[in-house]
Phi, psi and omega in degrees: 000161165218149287286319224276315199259352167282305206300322164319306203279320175296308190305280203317303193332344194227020163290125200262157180289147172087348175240155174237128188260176157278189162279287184335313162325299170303335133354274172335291181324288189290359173098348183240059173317014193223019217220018171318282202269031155262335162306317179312272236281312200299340205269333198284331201262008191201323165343244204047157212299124151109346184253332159265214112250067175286347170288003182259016174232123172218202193306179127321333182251016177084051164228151171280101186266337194321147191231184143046045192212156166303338185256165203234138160326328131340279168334281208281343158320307196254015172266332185283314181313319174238060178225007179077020175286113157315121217209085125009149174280344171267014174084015165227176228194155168229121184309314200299280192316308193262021188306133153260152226246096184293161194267184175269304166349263186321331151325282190292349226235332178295012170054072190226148179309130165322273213284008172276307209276337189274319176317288196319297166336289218270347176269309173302000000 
């Protein structure tokens, strides 16, 4: 695989039940702020239940966008539903509450360039 889709794939990994990240976020994490919906395809292509927790990332605005995957919005609603993520039946959510928030610790642990990592800081 390679460095772009491990590094996601590692990122979502440490997403705790009951919080939810965006895609952008996961951008953000890995160093590729702009690389959102290459977060999607790595997720739609290598997720799968139980080895990512890929239901916990969804848009910016708390909607469940998922597409083009075995799993159905649906799916991930109630895969969210039973991590206590509140989820509407049209599939939105409200991010600010369940956004998850890195400690500095998770922070120091992306191995990411210093004048990157002060950005990242000053966004969060």
């Amino acid at each position: 695989m390679s460095r772009f889709i491990d590094k996601v794939i590692e990122t979502v990994a440490k997403i705790p039940p009951g919080t939810v990240v965006s895609y952008g976020q996961v951008a953000l994490y890995i160093g590729a702020p702009r690389a959102a919906r290459q977060v999607g395809w790595v997720l739609n292509k290598h997720g799968g239940r139980g080895k990512v927790p890929w239901w916990r990332v969804v848009n910016n605005r708390g909607r469940i966008t998922i597409k083009g995957s075995v799993y159905t919005p649906e799916d991930q609603r109630q895969l969210l539903l039973t991590e206590g993520v509140e989820v509407s039946r049209n599939y939105e959510l409200d991010i600010e509450k369940y956004r998850f928030r890195p400690s500095e610790e998770f922070i120091k642990r992306l191995s990411l360039d210093g004048t990157y990592l002060e950005q990242l800081r000053n966004k969060l």
